[in-house]
C-alpha positions in Angstrom: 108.4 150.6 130.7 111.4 148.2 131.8 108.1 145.4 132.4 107.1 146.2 128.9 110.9 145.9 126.9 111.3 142.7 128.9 108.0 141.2 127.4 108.6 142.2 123.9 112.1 140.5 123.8 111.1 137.7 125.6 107.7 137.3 123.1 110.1 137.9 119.9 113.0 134.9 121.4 109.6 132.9 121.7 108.9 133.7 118.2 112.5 133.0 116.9 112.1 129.8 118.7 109.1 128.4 117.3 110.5 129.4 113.3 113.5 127.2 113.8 112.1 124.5 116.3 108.7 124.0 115.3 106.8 121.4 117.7 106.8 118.2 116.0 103.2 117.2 115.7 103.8 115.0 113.2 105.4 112.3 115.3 102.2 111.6 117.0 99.8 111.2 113.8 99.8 107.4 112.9 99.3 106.3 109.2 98.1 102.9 109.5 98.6 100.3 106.7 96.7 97.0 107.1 97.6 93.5 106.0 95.9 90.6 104.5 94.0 88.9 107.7 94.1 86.0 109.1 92.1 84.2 111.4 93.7 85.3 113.8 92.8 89.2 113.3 94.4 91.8 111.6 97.8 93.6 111.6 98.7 97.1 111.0 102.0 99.1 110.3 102.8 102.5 110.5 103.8 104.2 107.6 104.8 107.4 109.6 107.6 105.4 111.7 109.3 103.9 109.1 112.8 104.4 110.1 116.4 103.2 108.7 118.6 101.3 111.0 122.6 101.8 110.9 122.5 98.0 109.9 120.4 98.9 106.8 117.5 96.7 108.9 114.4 98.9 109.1 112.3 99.7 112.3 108.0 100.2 112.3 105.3 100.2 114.9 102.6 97.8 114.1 99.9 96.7 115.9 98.2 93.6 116.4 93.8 93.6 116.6 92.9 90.0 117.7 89.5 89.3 115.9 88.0 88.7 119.8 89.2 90.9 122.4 88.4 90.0 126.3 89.9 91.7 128.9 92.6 89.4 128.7 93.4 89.4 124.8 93.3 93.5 123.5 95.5 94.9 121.2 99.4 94.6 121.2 101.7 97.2 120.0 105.0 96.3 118.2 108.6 98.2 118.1 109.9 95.7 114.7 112.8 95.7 113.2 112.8 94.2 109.7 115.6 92.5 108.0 114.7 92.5 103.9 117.2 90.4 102.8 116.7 87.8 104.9 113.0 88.0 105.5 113.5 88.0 109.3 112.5 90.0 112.3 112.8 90.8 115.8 110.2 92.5 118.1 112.1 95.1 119.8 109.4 96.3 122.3 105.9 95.6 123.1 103.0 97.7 124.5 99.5 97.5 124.8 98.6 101.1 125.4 101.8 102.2 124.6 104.7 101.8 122.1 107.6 100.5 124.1 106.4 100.0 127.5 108.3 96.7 127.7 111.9 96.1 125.8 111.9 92.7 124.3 114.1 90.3 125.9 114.5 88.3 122.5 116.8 90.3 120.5 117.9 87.3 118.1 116.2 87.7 114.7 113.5 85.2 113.6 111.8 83.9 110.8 108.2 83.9 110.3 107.7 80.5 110.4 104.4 81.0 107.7 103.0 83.3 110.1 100.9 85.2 107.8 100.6 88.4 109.2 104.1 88.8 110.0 104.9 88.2 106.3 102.9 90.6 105.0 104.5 93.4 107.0 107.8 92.4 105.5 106.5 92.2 102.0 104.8 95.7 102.5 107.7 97.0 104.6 110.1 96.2 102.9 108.4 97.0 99.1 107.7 100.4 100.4 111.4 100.9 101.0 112.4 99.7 98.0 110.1 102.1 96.7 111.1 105.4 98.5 115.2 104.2 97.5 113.9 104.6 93.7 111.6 108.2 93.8 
């Protein structure tokens, strides 16, 4: 009986639990949004990570597909953090399986330098804030 009253409470705290903590599943779906190519390959940000910074700079994963991969060149994930007004950047982190498995060392902000990939995350980047700050 004792066995029983324990398992009930402890099922219904489980319960309780999972109502006002739900598991965030969400955090691990990417939404991919390509831009223009180059001849390089392609790159790709994640809608889904969009994120504010306390400097008003926003962060995003993106990701890198070289048009040839080898063993040597495969696909580089990017922690970015975008700076609108100035159309500048900084690569926070870098991965290649993973976000984040290295921290950049570089943590000045840099222009694009025509780098046409890079661009075209901060025009999409940043037009998609502009367009979430209106709705």
């Amino acid at each position: 009986m004792k066995l029983k009253c324990m398992r009930n409470i402890l099922f219904s705290h489980l319960i309780l639990l999972i109502i006002y903590f739900p598991i965030k599943t969400d955090a691990l779906i990417h939404d991919w949004i390509a831009v223009p190519s180059s001849q390089y390959g392609e790159q790709l940000w994640d809608k889904n990570s969009f994120q504010k910074n306390q400097d008003s700079s926003i962060r995003v994963f993106s990701k890198f597909i070289p048009k040839r991969t080898t063993k040597i060149t495969k696909e580089i994930l990017y922690t970015m953090d975008i700076d609108c007004s100035n159309k500048s950047f900084k690569d926070v982190a870098i991965g290649q399986k993973t976000f984040n498995k290295f921290k950049s060392k570089n943590s000045e902000w840099q222009s694009p330098n025509g780098d046409k990939l890079i661009l075209g995350i901060i025009d999409q980047v940043c037009t998609f804030d502009s367009n979430k700050n209106i709705s």
